[in-house]
Structure formats: structure tokens, C-alpha cells
N, C-alpha and C positions, 0 to 999 in steps of 0.2 A: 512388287510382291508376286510369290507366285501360288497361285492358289490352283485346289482339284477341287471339282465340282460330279459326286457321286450320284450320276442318274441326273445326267446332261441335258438328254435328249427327250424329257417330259417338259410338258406346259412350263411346272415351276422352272426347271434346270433352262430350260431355255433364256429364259425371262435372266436367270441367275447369272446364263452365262452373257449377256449383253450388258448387264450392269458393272460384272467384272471387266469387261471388256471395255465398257464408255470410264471406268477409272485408270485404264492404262495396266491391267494386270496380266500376266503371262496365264494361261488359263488352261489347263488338264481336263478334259473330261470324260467319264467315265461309262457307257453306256452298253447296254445289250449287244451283240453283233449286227442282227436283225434291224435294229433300230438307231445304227448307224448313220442313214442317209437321213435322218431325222436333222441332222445337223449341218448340212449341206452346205447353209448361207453365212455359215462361220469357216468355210474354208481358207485355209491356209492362215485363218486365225487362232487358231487355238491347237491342241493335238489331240487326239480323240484314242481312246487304248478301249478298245471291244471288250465287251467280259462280260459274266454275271457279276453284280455289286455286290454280292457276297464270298465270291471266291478270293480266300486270302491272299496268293499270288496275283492275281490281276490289280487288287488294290495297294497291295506293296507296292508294286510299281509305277501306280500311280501316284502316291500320294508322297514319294520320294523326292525329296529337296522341298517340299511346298510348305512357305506359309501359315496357311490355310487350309481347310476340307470343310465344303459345305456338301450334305448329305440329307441326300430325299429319304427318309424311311417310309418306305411301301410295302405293307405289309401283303402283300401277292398270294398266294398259295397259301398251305397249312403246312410247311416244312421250315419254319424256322428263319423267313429270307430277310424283315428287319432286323432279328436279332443279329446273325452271319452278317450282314453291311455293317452295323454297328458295332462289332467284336471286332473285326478284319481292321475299322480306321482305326478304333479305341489301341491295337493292338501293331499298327503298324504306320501309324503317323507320326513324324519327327515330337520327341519331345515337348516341344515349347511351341508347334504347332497350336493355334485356334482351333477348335471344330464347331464345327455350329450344326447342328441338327431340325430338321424338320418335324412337326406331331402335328396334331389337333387338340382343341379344348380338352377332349376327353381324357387324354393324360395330366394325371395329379403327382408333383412330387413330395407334397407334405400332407397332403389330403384334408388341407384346407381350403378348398375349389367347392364352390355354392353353385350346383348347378340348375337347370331350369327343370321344371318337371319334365316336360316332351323331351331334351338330352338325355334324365335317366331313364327315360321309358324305351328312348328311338335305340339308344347304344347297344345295349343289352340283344335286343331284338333281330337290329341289322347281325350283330357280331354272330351271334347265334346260324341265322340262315344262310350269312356268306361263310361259315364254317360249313354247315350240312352240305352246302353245294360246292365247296371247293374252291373258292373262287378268292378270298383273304381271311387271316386274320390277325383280329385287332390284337387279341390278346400276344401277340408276337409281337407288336409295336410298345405295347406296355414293357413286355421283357426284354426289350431294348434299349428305351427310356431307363427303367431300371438299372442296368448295368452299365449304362453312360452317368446318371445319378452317382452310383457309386466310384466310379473313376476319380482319381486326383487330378486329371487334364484340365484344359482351360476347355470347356465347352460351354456350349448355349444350347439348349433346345427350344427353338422359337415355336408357338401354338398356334396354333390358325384359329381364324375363325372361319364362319361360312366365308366361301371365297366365290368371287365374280370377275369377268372380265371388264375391261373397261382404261381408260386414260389412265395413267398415275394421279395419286390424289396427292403425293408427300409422303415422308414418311410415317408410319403410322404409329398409333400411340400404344404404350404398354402397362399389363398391371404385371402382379407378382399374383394373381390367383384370378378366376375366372368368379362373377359374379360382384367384383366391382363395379360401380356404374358406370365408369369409363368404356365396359366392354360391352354395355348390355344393346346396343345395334348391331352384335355378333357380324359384321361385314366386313371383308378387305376383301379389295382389290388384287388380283394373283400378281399382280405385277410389282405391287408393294410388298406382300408377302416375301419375295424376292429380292425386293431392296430391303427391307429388313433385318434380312439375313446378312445380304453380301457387308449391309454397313454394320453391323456386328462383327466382323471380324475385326476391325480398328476400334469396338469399344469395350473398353475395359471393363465398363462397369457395368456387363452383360456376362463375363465370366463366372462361371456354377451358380446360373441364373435359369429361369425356364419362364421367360415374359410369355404371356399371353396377351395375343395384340390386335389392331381393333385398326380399321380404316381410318385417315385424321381428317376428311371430310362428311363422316359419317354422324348424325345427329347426336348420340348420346359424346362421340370426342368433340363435337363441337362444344356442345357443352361444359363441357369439362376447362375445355380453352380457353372460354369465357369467364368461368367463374375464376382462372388462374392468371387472367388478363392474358392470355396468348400466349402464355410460353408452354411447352412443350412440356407432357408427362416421363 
């Protein structure tokens, strides 16, 4: 398989491209110029094409022949830069190409998502002042979810939750809406977060799906594995 990895060279993309890489996958990645040598100890394993992630030609060419596209959306600045990443794959990955996208909780695609009071309090607030200062915003992650929502492609948009460093736990469990109690230890591991993606792309029944997903040694999934005798949500 050969898969592109949009925004390589960040914590997640990192993590993303070792997973692709311990399954035997030919692996594209796609990063800043600047932040090229981010990627250094995957030398001469992978091939790396410099760009902005939003620029349509630099993703054309990357994401040509692949697979797969697994895509960080980062909502960076206030000019539009998740959406641009998420237009560019939407609009220039092979057909029958997977894409699998990255969010947070905070993206709802039916707007049946129960969130905790301190999420609708913190959202609003953060999105607010990292707008005033320039620095991201959220609402260009929404209208980029939005316009992968609307696509006919086979995508996934995987949800985080709060995310931490640390060992692999496994892979982690998933709902269809945030405020299930499977999720409510709001925790993963970044390194899962990661494998959740990558193994998404071989499963089908993650297609015009948007899991939100939950560490699987995290107390409220253990539970959940319990009450289902161990088998995986």
C-alpha cells in the first residue's frame, strides 16, 4: 500500500509515519520546508515533498498513485489553512483512495455530541482569543470537517480526545458521538491516536464515519470491556 501522510513531520505525523512504516507501507510525506529535518530518522525510508499542506500543487503530487492520505488538520493562522489541506486531498486524491482525517471532540457531524460543561465553556473562549491573537482557528477546522462531511469519498475523521504521551496502550476504542460513557476518560495516548488512524485505512466499517475515540486502557474503556466481556467496541 502506498499511502501520503499530510503533516509528517508533527508529533501526530511522526508517530503516523512509524506505524505506516512497521506495516511495510511505502509512505509520502508531506511537510513545511522549514520542518523538513523534523524527519531526519526516516531517512531513505520514506520520501518527503516540502510544501505548505494546503497548496494544491504540492498535494497533487503527493498524494498521486496512493492508497491512502492520512491528514493532520491544523487549523494555524486565520487564513483558511485546514480548510486549503482539506480541499487540496478532497480534490486531488485518487478516487477510491481512503482518507482519513484528523479533529478533536469538539467537531460534531450530526450534532448529536453531549458535551461536558467546562468543553462548551473552554471551546468558545480558547477559539475566541487564538483568533484575536492570530495564532489559529477552530472555526476553519469545522469548515473543513464540513466540506469532507459533505464529499462522496471514503473518508474518516478520527476525534481525539485529550491526548498524552506515553507507551501504546492498543488500539483505542470508539463511539459515534462524544458523551458516551465509553469516552467519558476523555484520554489517548498520541501514539494511538496514530494507530487509529493508520489502521483505518483497512477498515471499512470506519468509511463516512467520524469515531470519536477514547484510550483502551483508560478507565471508563475498561469498563466498558468489561461489561462486554472483552471484546472490543
Amino acid at each position: 500500500m502506498r499511502v501520503c501522510i499530510v503533516g509528517a513531520s508533527g508529533k501526530l505525523g511522526k508517530y503516523m509515519v512509524r506505524h505506516a512504516l512497521d506495516r511495510g507501507y511505502e509512505v509520502v510525506g508531506v511537510c513545511r520546508s522549514e520542518s523538513v529535518g523534523k524527519l531526519q530518522e526516516f531517512e531513505g525510508r520514506m520520501t518527503v515533498i516540502p510544501g505548505r499542506t494546503n497548496d494544491p500543487e504540492v498535494i497533487g503530487r503527493a498524494v498521486a498513485g496512493c492508497d491512502g492520505v492520512l491528514t493532520v488538520l491544523v487549523p494555524w493562522g486565520i487564513h483558511g489553512y485546514s480548510t486549503g489541506t482539506a480541499q487540496a486531498v478532497l480534490d486531488h486524491a485518487d478516487p477510491e483512495a481512503r482518507l482519513i482525517f484528523s479533529a478533536g471532540w469538539h467537531i460534531t457531524r450530526d450534532g448529536k455530541d453531549e458535551y461536558s460543561w467546562q468543553l462548551r465553556w473552554l471551546v468558545p473562549i480558547l477559539a475566541r482569543l487564538a483568533r484575536i491573537f492570530r495564532i489559529f482557528d477552530i472555526d476553519d477546522q469545522v469548515e473543513a470537517c464540513r466540506r469532507i462531511f459533505a464529499s462522496d469519498r471514503r473518508w474518516t475523521v478520527v476525534r481525539g480526545s485529550d491526548l498524552e504521551e506515553g507507551e501504546s496502550q492498543g488500539l483505542p476504542l470508539w463511539s459515534r458521538h462524544v458523551g458516551d460513557p465509553v469516552l467519558a476518560s476523555n484520554r489517548t495516548r498520541r501514539v494511538d491516536f496514530a494507530l487509529f488512524m493508520v489502521d483505518a485505512l483497512t477498515n471499512d466499517a470506519l468509511v463516512q464515519e467520524a469515531p470519536a475515540i477514547v484510550g483502551r486502557q483508560t478507565p471508563s474503556a475498561r469498563a466498558h470491556l468489561d461489561a462486554a466481556g472483552g471484546s472490543a467496541s
